[in-house]
C-alpha positions as CSV (number, residue, x, y, z in Angstrom):
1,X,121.6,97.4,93.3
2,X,120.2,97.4,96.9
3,X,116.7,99.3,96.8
4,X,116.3,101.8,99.8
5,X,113.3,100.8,102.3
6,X,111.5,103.6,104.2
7,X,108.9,102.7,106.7
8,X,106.4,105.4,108.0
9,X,103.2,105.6,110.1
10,X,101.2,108.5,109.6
11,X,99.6,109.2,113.1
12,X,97.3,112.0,114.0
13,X,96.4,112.8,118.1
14,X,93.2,113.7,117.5
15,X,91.6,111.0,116.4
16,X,87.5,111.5,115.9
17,X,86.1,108.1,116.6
18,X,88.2,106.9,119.8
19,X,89.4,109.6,121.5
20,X,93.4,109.8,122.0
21,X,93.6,106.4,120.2
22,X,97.1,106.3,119.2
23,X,98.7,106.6,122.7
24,X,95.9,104.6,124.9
25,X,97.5,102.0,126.6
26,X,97.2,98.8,126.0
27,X,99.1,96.0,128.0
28,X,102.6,97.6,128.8
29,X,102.9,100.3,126.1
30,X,100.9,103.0,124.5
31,X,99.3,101.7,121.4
32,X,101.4,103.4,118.9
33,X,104.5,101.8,120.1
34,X,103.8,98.3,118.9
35,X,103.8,98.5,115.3
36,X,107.2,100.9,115.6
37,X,108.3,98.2,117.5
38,X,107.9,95.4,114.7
39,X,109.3,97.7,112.4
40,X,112.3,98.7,113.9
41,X,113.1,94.9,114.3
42,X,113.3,94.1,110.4
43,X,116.4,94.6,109.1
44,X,115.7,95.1,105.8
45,X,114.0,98.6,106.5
46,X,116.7,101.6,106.5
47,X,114.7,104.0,108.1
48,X,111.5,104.3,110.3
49,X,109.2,107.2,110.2
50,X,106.4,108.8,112.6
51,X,104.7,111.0,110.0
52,X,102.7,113.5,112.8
53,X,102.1,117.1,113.2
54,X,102.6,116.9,117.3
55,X,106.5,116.0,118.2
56,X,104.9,114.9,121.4
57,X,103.8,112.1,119.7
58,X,107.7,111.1,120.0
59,X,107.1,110.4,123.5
60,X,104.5,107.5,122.9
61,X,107.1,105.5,120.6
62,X,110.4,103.3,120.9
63,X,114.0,104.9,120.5
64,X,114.9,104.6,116.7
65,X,112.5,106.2,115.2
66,X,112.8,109.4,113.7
67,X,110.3,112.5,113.8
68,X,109.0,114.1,110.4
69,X,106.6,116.8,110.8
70,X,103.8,117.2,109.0
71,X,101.3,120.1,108.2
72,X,98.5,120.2,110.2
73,X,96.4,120.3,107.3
74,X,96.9,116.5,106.9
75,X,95.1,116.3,110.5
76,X,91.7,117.1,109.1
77,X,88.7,114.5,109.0
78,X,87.9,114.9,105.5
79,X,91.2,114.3,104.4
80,X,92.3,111.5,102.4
81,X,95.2,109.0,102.5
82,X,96.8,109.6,99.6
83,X,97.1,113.2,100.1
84,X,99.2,112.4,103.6
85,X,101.1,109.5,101.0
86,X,102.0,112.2,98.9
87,X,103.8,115.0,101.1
88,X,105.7,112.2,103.0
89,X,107.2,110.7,99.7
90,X,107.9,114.6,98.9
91,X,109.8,114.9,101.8
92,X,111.6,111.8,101.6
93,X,113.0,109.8,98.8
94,X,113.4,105.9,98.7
95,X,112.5,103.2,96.0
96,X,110.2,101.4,98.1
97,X,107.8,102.8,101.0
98,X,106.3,100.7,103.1
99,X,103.5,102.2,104.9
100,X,101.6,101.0,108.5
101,X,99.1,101.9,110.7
102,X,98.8,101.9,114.8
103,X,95.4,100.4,115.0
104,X,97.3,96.6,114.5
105,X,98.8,96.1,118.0
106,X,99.2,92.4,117.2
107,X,100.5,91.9,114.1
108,X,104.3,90.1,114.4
109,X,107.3,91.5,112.3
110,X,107.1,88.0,110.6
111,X,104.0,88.9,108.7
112,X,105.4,92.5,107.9
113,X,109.0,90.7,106.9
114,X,107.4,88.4,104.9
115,X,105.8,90.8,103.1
116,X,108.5,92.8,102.3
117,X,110.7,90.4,101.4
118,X,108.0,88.9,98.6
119,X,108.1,92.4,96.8
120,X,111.8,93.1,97.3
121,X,112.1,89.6,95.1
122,X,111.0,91.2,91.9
123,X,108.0,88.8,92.2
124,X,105.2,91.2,93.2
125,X,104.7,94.9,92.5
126,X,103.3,95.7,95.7
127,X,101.9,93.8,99.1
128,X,99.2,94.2,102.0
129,X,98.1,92.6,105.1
130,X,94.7,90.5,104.4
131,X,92.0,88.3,106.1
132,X,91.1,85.1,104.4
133,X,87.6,84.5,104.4
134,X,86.1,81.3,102.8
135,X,82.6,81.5,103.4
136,X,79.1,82.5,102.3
137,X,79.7,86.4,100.8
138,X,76.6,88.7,100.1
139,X,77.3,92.6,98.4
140,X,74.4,94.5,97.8
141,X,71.5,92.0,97.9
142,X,73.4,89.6,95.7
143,X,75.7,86.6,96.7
144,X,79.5,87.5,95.6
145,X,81.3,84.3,95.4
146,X,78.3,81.7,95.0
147,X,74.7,81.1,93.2
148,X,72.1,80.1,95.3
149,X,70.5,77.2,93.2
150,X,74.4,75.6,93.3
151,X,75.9,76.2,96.9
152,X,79.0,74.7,97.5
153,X,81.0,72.9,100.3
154,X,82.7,75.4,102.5
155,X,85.8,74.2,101.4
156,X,85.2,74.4,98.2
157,X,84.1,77.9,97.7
158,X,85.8,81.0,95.9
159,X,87.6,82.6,99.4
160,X,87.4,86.4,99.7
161,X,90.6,88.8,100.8
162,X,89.6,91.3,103.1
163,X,92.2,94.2,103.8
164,X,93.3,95.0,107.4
165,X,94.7,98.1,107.1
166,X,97.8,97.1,108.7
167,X,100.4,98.0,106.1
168,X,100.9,98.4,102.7
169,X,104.4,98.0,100.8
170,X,104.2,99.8,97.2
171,X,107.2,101.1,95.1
172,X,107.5,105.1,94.7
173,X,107.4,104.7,90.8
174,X,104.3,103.1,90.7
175,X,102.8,105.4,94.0
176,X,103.8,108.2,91.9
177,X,102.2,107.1,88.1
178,X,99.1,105.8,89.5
179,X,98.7,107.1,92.5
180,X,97.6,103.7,94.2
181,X,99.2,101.6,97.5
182,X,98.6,98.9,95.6
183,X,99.9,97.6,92.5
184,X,98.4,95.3,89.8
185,X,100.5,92.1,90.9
186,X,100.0,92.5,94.9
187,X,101.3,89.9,97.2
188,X,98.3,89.3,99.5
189,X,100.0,88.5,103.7
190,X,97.3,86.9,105.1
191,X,97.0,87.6,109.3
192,X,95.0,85.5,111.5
193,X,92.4,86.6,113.4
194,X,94.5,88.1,116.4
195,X,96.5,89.6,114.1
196,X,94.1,91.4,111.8
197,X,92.7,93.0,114.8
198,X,92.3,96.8,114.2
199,X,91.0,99.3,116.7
200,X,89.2,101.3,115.3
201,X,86.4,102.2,118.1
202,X,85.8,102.0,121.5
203,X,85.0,98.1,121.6
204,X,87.6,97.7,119.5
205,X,89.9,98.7,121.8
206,X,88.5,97.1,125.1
207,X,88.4,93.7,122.7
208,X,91.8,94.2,122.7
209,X,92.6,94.7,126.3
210,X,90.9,91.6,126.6
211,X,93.2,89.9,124.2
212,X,96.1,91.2,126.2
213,X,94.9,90.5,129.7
214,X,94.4,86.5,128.3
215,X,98.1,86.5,127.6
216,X,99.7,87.6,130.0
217,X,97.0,85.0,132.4
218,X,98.8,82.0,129.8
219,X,102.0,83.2,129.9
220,X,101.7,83.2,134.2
221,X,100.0,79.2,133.6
């Protein structure tokens, strides 16, 4: 049997670190528009979601998309991810969510297809976007991945998996018995380094005007 895909973005307007952050604009578009974008173009999703307490935020992303209001609550600074999780998959029912964030303008549909598709095999419990990173990892005053008396070739050291933030696929089963976005069997998409970008703060974002502005100057070349 076919399992039902629901895709939602949970987007407040007030955001405390970069003012307005979700609708700046950023090349042609507001910055919440590119990830609905990607989204909408996979046709394995049945339905896209802007989770938000504001309808105005309809007016910041692409035709297709449909409008599910949340309680303002949710908006608050202290409040955490899975509680916003939560009251979407009480409001709507599917077998597999897959959840994603504004703050990755660049990230392709590919990656987010990929993804999906790796989880819908039966292979993997869950999936999220990742950064590879095979070099020299410190945590808390003490090397992570290598001893000190014994360091390795770069290429030859354990690699660490950072997450991006830029979506998560889990199934509603295992959301709702453990309460976790990710599973115990996770299918790891790994971005490059455009597409991990996540703004987050105020260079963040003029970082990525940057990136932009750079392509659209090749694409003219």
């Amino acid at each position: 049997m076919r399992k039902k895909v629901v895709a939602f973005v949970p987007i407040k307007l007030n955001s405390q670190r970069l003012a307005n952050k979700n609708i700046l604009p950023i090349g042609d578009h507001p910055l919440s528009w590119y990830v609905f974008s990607n989204l909408l173009r996979i046709k394995k999703i049945d339905e896209v979601y802007v989770f938000c307490s504001d309808e105005n935020v309809m007016n910041y992303v692409p035709k297709g998309v449909n409008f599910l209001k949340r309680d303002r609550l949710l908006d608050g600074d202290l409040v955490k991810g899975n509680e916003i999780y939560q009251a979407f998959i009480n409001m709507i029912d599917s077998d597999i969510y897959l959840l994603a964030h504004t703050t990755s303008p660049f990230m392709t549909h590919t990656s987010i297809e990929n993804a999906l598709e790796n989880v819908l095999s039966e292979n993997y419990d869950s999936a999220l976007s990742v950064q590879k990173k095979q070099t020299f990892v410190w945590y808390k005053a003490q090397t992570l991945n290598y001893e000190c008396d014994d360091i390795p070739r770069t290429q030859d050291i354990e690699p660490i998996y950072i997450e991006t933030s830029g979506f998560y696929i889990f199934k509603k089963d295992h959301f709702l018995t453990h309460g976790r976005r990710i599973g115990f069997n996770p299918y790891f998409q790994e971005l490059d380094d455009i597409e991990a970008i996540d703004i987050d703060t105020k260079d963040d974002y003029e970082y990525a005007l940057k990136i932009i502005e750079m392509d659209k100057h090749l694409q003219k070349v």
